[in-house]
gemmi code that builds the backbone of each chain (N, CA, C; Angstrom):
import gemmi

chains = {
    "A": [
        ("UNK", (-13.429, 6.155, -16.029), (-12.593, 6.694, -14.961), (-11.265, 5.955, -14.965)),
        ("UNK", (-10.055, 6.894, -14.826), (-8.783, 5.939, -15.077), (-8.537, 5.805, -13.779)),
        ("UNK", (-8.039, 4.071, -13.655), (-7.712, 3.215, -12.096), (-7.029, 2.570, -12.834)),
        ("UNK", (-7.372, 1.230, -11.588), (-6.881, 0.368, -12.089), (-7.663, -0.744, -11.531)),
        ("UNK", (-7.828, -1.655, -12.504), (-8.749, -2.721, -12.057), (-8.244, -3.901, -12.041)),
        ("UNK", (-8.597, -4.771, -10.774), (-8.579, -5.747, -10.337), (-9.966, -7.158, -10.591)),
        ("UNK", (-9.559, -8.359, -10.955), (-10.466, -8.957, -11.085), (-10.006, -10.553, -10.876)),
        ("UNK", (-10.905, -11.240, -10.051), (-12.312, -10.946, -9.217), (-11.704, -10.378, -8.184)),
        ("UNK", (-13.290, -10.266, -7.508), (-13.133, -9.181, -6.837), (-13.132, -10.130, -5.048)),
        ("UNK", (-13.396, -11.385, -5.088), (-13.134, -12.319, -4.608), (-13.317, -13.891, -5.051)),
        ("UNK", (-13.181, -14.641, -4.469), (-12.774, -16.439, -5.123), (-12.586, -16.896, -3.968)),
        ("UNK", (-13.190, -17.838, -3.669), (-12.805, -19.289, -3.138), (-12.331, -20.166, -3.708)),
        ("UNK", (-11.098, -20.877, -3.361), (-10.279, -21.656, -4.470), (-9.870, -23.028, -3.629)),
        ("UNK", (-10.194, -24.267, -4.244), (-9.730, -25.425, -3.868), (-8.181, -25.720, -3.530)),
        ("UNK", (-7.492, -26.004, -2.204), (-5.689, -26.428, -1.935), (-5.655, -27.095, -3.657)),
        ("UNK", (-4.666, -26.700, -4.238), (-3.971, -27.496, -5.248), (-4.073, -27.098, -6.664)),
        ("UNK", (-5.529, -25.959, -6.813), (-5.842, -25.768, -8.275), (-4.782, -23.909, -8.337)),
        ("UNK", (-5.006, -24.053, -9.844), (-4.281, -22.839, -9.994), (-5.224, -21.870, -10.171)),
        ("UNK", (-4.648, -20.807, -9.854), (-5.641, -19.426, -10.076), (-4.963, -18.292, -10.829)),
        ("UNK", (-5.633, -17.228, -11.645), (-4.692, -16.274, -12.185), (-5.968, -14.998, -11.594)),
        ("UNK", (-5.034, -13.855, -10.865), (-5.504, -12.732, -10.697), (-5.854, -11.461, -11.478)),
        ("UNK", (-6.286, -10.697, -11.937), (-6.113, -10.147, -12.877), (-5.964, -8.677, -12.773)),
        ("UNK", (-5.102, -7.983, -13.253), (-4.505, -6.953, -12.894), (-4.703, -5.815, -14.473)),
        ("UNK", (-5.040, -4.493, -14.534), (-4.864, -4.163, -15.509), (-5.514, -2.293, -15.062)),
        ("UNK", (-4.379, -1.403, -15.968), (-4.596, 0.048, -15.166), (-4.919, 0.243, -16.832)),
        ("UNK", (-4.835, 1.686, -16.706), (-5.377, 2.947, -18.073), (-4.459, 3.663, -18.105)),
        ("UNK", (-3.529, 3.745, -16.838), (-2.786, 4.978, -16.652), (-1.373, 5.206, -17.515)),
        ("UNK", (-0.682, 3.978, -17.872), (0.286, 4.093, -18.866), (1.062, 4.435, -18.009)),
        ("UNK", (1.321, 3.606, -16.612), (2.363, 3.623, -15.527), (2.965, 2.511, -15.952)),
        ("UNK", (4.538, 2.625, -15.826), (5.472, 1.692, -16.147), (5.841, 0.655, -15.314)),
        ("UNK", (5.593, 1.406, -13.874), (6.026, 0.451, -12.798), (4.688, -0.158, -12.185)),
        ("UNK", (4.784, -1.575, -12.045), (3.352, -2.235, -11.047), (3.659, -3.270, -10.160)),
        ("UNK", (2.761, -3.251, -9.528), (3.402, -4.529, -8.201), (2.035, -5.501, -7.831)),
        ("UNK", (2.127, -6.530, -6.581), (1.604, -7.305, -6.927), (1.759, -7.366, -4.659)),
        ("UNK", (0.808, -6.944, -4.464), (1.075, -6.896, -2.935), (-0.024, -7.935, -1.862)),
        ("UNK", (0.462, -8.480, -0.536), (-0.838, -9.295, -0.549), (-0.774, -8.358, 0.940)),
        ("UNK", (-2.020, -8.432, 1.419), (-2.441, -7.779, 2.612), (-3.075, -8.828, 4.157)),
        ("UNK", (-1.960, -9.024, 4.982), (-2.338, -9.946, 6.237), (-2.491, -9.170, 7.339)),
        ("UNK", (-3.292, -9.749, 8.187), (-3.517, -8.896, 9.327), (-2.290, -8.879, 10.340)),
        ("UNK", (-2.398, -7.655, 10.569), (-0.823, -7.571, 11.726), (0.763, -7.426, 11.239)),
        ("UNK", (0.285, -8.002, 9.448), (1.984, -7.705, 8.995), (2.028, -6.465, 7.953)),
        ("UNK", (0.672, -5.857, 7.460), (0.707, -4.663, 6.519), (0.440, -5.280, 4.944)),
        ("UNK", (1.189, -4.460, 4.491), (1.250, -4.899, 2.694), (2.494, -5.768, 2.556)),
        ("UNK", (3.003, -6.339, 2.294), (3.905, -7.246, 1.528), (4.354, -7.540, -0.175)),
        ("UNK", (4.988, -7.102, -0.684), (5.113, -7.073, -1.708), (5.318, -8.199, -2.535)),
        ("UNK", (4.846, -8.931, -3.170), (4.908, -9.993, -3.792), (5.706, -9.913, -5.375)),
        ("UNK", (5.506, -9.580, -6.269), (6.422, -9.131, -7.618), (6.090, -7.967, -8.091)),
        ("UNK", (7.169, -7.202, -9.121), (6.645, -5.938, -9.460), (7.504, -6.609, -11.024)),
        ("UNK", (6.898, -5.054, -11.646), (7.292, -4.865, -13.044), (8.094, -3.409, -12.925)),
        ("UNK", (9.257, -2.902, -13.393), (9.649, -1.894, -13.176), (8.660, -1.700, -14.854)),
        ("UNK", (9.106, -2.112, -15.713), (8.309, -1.576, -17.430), (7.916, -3.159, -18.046)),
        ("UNK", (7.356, -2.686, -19.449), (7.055, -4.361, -19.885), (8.212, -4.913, -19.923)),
        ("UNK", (7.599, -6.217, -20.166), (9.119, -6.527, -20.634), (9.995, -7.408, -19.476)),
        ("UNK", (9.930, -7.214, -18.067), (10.553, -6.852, -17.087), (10.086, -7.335, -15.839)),
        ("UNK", (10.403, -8.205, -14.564), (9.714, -8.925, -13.765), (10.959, -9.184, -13.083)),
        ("UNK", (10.408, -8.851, -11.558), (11.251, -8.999, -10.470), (10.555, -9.300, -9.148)),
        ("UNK", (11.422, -10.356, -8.307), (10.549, -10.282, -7.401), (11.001, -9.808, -5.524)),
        ("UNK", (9.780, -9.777, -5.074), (9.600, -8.997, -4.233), (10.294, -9.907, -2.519)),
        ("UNK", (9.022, -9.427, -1.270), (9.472, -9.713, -0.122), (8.790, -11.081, -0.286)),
        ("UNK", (7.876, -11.777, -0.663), (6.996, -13.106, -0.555), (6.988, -13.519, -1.928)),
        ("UNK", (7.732, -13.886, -2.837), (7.300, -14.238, -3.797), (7.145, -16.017, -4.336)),
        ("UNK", (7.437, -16.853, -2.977), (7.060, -18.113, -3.213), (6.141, -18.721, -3.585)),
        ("UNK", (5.470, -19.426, -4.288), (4.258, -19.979, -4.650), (3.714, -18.630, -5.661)),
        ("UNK", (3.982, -17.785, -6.145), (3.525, -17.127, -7.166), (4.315, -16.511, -8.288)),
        ("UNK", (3.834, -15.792, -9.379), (4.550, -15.973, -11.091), (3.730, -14.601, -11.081)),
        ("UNK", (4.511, -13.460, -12.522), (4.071, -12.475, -13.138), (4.000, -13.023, -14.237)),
        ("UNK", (3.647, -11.977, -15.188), (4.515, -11.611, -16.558), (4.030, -10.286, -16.842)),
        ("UNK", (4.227, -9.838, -17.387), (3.982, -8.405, -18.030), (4.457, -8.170, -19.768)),
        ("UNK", (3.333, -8.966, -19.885), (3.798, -8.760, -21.574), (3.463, -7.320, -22.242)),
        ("UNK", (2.755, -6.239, -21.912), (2.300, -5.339, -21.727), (2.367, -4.176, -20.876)),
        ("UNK", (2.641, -2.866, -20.895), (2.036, -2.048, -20.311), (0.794, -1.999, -19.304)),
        ("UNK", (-0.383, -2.167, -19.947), (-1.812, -1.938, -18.898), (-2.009, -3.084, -17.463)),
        ("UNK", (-0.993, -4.723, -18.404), (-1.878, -6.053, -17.501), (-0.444, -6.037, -16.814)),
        ("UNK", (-0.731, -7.066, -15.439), (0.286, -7.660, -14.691), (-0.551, -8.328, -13.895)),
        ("UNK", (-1.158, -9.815, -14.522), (-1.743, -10.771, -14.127), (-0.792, -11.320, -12.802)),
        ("UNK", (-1.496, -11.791, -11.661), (-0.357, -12.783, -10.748), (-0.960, -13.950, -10.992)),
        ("UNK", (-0.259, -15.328, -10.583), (-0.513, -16.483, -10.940), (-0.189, -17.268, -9.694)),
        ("UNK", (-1.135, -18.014, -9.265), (-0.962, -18.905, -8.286), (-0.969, -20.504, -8.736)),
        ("UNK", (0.264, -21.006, -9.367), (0.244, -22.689, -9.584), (-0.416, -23.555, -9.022)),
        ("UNK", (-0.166, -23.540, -7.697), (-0.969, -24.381, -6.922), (-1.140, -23.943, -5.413)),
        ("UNK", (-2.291, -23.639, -5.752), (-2.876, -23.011, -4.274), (-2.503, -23.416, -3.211)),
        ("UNK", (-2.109, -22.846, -2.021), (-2.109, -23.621, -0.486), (-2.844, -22.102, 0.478)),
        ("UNK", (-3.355, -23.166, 1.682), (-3.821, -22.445, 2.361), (-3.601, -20.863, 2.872)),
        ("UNK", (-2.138, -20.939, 3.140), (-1.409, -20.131, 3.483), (-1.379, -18.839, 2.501)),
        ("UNK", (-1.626, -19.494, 1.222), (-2.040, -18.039, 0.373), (-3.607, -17.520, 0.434)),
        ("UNK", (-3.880, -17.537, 1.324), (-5.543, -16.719, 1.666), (-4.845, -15.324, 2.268)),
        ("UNK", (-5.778, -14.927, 1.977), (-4.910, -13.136, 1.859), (-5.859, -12.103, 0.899)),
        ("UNK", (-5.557, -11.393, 0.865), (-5.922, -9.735, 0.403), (-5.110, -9.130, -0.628)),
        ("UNK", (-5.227, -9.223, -2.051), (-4.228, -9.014, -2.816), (-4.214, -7.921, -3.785)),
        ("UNK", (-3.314, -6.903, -3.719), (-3.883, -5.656, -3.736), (-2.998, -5.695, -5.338)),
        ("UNK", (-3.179, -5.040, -6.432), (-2.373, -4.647, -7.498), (-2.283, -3.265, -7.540)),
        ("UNK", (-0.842, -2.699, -7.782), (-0.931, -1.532, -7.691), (-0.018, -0.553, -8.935)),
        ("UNK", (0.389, 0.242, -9.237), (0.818, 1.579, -10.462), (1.531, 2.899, -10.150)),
        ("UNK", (2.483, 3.253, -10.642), (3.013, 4.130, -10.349), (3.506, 4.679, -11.430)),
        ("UNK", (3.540, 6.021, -11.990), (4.512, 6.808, -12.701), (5.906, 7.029, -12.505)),
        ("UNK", (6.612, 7.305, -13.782), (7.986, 7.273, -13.560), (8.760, 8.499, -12.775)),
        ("UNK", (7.848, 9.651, -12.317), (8.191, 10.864, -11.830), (8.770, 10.758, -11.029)),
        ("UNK", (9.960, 11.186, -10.453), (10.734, 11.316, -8.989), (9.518, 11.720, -8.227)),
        ("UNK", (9.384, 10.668, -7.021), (8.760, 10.789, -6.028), (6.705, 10.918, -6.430)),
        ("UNK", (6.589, 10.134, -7.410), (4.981, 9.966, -7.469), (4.380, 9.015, -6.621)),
        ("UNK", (3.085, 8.737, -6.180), (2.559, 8.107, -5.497), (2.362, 6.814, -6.249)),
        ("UNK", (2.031, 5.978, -5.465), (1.730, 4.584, -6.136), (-0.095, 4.969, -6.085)),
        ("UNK", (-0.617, 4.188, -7.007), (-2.432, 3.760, -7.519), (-2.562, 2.426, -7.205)),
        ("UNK", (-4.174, 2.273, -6.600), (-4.147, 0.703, -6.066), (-5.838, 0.173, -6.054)),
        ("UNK", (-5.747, -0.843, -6.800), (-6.936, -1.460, -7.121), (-7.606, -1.931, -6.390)),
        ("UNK", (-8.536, -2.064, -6.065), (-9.656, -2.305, -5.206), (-9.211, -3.618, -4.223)),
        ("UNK", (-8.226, -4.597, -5.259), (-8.375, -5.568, -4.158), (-9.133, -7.081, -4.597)),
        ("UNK", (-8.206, -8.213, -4.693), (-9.168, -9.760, -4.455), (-9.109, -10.308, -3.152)),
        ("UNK", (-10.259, -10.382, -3.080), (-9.953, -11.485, -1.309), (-9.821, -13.085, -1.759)),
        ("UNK", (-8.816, -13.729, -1.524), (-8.804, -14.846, -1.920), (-8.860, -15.779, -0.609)),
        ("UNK", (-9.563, -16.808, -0.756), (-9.771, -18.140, 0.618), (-9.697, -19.057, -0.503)),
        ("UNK", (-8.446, -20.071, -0.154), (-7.598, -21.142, -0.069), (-8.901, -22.289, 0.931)),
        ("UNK", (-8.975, -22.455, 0.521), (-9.186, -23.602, 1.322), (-9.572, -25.614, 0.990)),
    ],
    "B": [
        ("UNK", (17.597, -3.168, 7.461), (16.642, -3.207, 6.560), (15.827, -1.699, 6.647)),
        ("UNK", (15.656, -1.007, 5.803), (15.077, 0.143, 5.383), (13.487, -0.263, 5.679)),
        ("UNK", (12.816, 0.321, 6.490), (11.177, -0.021, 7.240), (10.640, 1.587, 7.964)),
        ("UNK", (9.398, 1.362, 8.097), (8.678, 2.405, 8.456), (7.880, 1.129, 9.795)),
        ("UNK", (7.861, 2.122, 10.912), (7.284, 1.206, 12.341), (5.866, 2.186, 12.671)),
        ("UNK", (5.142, 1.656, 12.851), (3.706, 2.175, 13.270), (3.490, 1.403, 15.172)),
        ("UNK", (3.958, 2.378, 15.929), (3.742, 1.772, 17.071), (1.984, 1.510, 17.670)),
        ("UNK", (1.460, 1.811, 17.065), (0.052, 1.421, 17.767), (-0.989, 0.939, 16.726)),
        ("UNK", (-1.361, -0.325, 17.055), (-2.428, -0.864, 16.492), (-3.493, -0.075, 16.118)),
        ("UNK", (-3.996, 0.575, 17.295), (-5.296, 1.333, 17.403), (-4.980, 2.624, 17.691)),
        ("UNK", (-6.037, 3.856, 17.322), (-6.190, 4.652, 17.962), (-6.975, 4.869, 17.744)),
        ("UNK", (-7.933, 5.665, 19.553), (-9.111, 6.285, 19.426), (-9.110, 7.294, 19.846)),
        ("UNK", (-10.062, 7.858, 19.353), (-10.368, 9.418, 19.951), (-12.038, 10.058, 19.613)),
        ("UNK", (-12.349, 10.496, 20.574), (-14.010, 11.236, 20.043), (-13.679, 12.434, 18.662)),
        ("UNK", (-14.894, 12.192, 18.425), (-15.177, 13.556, 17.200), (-14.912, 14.601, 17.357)),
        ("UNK", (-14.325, 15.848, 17.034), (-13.951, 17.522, 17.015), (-12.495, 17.044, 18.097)),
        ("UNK", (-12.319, 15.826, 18.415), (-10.272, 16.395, 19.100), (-9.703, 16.281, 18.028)),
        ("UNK", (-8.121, 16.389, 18.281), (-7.423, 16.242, 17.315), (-6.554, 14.977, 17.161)),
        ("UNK", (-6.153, 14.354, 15.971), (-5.884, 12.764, 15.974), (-4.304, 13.091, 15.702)),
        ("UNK", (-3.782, 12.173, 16.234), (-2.596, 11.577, 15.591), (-2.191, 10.306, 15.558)),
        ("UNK", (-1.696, 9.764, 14.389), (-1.319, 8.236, 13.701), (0.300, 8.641, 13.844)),
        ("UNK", (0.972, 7.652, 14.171), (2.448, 7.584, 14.645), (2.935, 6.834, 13.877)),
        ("UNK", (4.145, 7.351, 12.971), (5.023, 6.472, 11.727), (6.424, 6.648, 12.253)),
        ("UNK", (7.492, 6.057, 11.936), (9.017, 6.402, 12.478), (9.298, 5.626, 11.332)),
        ("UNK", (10.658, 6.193, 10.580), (10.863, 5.597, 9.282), (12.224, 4.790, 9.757)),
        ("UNK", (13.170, 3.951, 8.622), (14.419, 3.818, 9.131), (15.107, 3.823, 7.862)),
        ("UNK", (15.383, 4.350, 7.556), (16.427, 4.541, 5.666), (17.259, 5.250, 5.916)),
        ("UNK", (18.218, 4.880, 4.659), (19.208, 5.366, 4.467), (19.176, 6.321, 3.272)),
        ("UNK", (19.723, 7.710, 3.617), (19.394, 8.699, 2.622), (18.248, 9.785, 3.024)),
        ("UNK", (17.955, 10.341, 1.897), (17.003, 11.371, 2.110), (15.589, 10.538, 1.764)),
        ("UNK", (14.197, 10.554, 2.708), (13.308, 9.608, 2.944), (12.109, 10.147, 1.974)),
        ("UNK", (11.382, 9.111, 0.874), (10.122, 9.997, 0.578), (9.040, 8.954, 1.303)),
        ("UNK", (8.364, 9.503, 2.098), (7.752, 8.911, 2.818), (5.818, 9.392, 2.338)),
        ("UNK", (5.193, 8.414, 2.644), (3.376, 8.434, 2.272), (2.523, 8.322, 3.491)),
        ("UNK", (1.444, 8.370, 3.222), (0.320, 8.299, 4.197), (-0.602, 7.609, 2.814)),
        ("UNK", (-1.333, 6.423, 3.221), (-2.032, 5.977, 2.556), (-3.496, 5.640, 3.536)),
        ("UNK", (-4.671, 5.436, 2.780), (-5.901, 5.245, 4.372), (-6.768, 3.988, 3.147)),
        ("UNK", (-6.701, 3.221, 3.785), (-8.019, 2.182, 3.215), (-9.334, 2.183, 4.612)),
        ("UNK", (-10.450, 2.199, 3.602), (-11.654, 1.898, 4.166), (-11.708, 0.472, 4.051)),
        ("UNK", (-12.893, 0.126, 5.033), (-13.628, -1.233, 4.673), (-14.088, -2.008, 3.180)),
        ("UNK", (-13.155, -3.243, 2.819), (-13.660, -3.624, 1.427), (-13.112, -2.981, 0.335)),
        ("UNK", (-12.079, -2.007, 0.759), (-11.298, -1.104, -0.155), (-10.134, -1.280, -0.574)),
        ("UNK", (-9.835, -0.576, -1.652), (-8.156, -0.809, -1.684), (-7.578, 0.617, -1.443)),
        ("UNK", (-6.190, 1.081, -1.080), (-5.783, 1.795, -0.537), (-5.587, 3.121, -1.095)),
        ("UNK", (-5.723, 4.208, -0.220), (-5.986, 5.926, -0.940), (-4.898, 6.608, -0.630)),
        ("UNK", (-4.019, 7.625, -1.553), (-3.091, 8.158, -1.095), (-3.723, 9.292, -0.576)),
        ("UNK", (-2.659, 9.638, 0.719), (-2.847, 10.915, 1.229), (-2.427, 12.112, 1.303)),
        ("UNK", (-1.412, 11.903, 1.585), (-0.119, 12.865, 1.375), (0.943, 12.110, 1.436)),
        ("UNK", (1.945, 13.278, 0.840), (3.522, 12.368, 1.045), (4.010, 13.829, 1.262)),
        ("UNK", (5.642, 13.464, 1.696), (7.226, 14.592, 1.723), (8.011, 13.811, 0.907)),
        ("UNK", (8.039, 14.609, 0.002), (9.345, 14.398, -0.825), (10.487, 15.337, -0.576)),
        ("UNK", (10.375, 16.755, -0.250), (11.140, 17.131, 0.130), (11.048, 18.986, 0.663)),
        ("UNK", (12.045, 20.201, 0.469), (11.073, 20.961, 1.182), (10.280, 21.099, 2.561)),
        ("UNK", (9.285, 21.662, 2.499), (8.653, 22.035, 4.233), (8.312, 20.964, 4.993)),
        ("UNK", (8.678, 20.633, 6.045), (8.522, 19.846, 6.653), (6.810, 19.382, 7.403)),
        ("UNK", (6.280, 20.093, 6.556), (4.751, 20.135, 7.095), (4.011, 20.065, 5.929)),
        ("UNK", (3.412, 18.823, 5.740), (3.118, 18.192, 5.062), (1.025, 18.381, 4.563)),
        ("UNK", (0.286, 19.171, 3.414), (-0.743, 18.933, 3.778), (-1.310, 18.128, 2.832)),
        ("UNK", (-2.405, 17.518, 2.939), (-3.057, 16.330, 2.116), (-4.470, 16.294, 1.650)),
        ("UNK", (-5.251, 14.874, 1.825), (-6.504, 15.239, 1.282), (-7.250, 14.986, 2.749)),
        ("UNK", (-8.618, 15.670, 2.262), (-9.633, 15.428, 3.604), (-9.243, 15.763, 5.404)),
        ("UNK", (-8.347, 17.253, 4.873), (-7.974, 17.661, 6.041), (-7.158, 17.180, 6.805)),
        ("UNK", (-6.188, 16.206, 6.552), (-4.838, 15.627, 7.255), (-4.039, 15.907, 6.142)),
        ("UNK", (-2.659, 16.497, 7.578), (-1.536, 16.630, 7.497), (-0.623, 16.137, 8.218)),
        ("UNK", (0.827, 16.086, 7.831), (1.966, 15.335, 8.357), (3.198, 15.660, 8.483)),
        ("UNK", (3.827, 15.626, 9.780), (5.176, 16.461, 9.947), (6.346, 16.048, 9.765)),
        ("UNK", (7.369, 16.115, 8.710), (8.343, 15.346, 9.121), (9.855, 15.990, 9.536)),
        ("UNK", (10.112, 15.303, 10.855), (11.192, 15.156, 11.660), (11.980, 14.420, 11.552)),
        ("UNK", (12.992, 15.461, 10.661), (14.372, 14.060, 10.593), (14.866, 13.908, 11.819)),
        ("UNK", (15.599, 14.911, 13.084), (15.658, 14.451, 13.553), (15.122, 13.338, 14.926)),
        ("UNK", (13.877, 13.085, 14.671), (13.201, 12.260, 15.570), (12.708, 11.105, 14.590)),
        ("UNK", (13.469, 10.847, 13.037), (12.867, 10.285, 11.876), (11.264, 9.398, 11.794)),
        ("UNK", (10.552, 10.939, 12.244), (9.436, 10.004, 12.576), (8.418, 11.039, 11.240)),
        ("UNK", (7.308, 10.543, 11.302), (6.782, 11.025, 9.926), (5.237, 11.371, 10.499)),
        ("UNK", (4.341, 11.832, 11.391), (3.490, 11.778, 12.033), (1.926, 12.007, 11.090)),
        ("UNK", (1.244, 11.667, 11.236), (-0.508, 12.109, 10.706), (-0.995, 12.437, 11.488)),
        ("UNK", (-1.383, 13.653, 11.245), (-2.277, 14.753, 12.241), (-3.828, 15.064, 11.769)),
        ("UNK", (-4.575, 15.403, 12.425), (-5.895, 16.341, 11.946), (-6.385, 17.216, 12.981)),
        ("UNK", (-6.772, 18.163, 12.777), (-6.656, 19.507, 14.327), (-8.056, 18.698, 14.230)),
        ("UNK", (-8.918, 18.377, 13.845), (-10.381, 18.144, 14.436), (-11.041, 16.435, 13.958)),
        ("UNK", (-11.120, 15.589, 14.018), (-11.224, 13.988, 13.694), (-12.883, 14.053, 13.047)),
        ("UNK", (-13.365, 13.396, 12.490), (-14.991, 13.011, 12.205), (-14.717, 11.524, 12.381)),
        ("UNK", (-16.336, 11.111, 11.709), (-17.026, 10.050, 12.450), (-16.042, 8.987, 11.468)),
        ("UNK", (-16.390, 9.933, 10.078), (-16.214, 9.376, 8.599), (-14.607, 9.167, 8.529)),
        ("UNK", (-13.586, 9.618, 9.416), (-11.906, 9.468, 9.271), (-11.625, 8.067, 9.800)),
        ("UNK", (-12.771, 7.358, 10.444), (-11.945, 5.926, 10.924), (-12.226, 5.051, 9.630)),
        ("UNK", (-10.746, 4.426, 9.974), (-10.368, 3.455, 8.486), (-8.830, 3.050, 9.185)),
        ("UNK", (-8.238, 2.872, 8.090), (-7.290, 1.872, 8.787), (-6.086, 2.566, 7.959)),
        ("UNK", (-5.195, 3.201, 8.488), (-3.888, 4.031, 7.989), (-2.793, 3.503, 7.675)),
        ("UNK", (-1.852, 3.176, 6.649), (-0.862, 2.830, 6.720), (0.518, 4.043, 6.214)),
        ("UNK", (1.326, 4.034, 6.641), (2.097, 4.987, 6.497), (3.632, 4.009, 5.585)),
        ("UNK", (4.579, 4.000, 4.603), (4.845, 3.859, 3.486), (6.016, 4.931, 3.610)),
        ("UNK", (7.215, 3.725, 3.122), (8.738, 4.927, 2.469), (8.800, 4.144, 1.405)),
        ("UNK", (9.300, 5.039, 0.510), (10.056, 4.187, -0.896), (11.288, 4.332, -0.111)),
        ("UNK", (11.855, 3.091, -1.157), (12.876, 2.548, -1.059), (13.295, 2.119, -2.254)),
        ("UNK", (14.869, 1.900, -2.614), (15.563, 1.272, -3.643), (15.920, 2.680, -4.635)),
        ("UNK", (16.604, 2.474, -5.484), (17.166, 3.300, -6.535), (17.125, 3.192, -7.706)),
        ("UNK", (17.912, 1.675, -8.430), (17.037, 1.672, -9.289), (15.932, 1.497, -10.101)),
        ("UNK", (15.035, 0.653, -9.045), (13.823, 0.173, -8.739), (13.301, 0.750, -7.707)),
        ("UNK", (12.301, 1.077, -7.467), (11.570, 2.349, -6.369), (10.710, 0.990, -6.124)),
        ("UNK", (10.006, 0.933, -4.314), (8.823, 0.454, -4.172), (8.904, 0.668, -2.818)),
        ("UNK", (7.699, 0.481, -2.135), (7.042, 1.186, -1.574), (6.809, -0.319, 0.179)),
        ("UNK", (7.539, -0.039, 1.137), (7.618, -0.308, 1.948), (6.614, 0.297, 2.730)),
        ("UNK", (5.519, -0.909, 3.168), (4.612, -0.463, 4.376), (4.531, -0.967, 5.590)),
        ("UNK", (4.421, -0.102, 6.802), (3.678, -0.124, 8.285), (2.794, -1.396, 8.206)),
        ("UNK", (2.881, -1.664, 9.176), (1.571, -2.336, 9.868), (-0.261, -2.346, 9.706)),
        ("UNK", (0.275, -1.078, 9.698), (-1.479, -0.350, 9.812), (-1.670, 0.498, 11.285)),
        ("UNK", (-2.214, 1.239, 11.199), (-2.689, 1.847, 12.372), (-4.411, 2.046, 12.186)),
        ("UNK", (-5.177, 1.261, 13.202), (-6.733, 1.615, 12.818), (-6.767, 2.492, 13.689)),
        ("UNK", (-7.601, 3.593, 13.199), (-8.241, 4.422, 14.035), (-9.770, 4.398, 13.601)),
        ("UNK", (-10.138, 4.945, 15.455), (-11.485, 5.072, 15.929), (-12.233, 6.581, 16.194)),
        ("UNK", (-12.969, 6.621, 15.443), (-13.606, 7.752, 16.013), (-14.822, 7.847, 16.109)),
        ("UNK", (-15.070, 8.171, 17.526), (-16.228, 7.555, 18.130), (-17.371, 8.937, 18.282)),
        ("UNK", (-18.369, 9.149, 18.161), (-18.843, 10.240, 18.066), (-19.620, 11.034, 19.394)),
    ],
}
model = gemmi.Model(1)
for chain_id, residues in chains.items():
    chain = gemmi.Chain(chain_id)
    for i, (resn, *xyz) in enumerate(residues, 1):
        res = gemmi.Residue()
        res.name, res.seqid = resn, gemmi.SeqId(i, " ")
        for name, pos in zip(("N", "CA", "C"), xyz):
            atom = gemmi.Atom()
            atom.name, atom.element = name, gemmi.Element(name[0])
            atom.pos, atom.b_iso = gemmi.Position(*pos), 0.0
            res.add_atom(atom)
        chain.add_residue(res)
    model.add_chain(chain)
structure = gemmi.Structure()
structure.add_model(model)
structure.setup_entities()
């Protein structure tokens, strides 16, 4: 089935160690993003990829890194964990069509602690 | 700043009325605006969008959405609610030009109570 998958699917992670999220679609969408989900503030966009190659960042992008060496992946990277990054972190895909919807992966729950 | 406002946390309503989720956009230009719905443990489902054309918008699982430029509000409707429609709504404008992405609401949970 073409999505896009997210992995893990949650983690508990020690203040200070690094973590890498893992991000990766089927769909051969150019554009992807990297969103975290808090209660009361919505989605937040953390970095996107407009194509490979290509990395920009978003409304929160402190304490976290892309790359997109590829099409399918757009791993996020957390250097060094802090609390404050516990959150809901959604990866998501879009086609280049005027006005297509964005695709969105299931989701890591991450606890910092 | 170009944003979409979801004035209510919650909404409830019993089974067979009709629901509405409240979006108001704020951009500059002509707006393509979404309806997205996550369940529990989920990641998020598109619903419908206006890109452009009729202002009456229809989608999946029996919601639809009106949009009013001039009241720039973007509304989610369903003439009849089930048990199975509560989840948690967020409503979504793109934004940017030469980079597109996707500005979201708050959330609006809705309840439907049977």
């Amino acid at each position: 089935i073409a999505g896009i998958t997210q992995a893990p699917t949650s983690q508990i992670l020690a203040a200070g160690r690094r973590m890498t999220l893992r991000c990766t679609q089927d769909m051969r969408h150019n554009a992807m993003y990297w969103y975290r989900q808090d209660l009361g503030l919505g989605l937040r966009l953390i970095h996107y990829s407009n194509t490979a190659g290509t990395t920009g960042k978003g409304e929160v992008p402190d304490g976290y890194s892309v790359s997109r060496a590829n099409t399918d992946d757009f791993p996020l990277t957390l250097a060094s964990a802090v609390p404050s990054q516990t959150s809901v972190y959604f990866c998501a895909s879009r086609g280049t069509a005027e006005g297509t919807e964005a695709f969105f992966g299931q989701g890591t729950r991450l606890t910092v602690v | 700043a170009q944003s979409v406002a979801q004035p209510e946390d919650q909404v409830n309503v019993a089974e067979g009325n009709p629901l509405t989720v409240k979006c108001t956009y704020s951009v500059s230009g002509n707006p393509y605006l979404f309806w997205y719905v996550q369940y529990p443990n989920r990641g998020l489902q598109f619903l419908l969008k206006y890109i452009t054309g009729d202002n009456l918008v229809k989608g999946s699982y029996g919601f639809e959405a009106e949009f009013n430029k001039s009241q720039t509000s973007f509304h989610l409707k369903k003439p009849s609610a089930l048990v199975s429609d509560s989840a948690l709504y967020f409503c979504a404008v793109r934004v940017g030009t030469g980079f597109q992405k996707l500005v979201f609401g708050t959330g609006t949970r809705l309840l439907v109570s049977p």
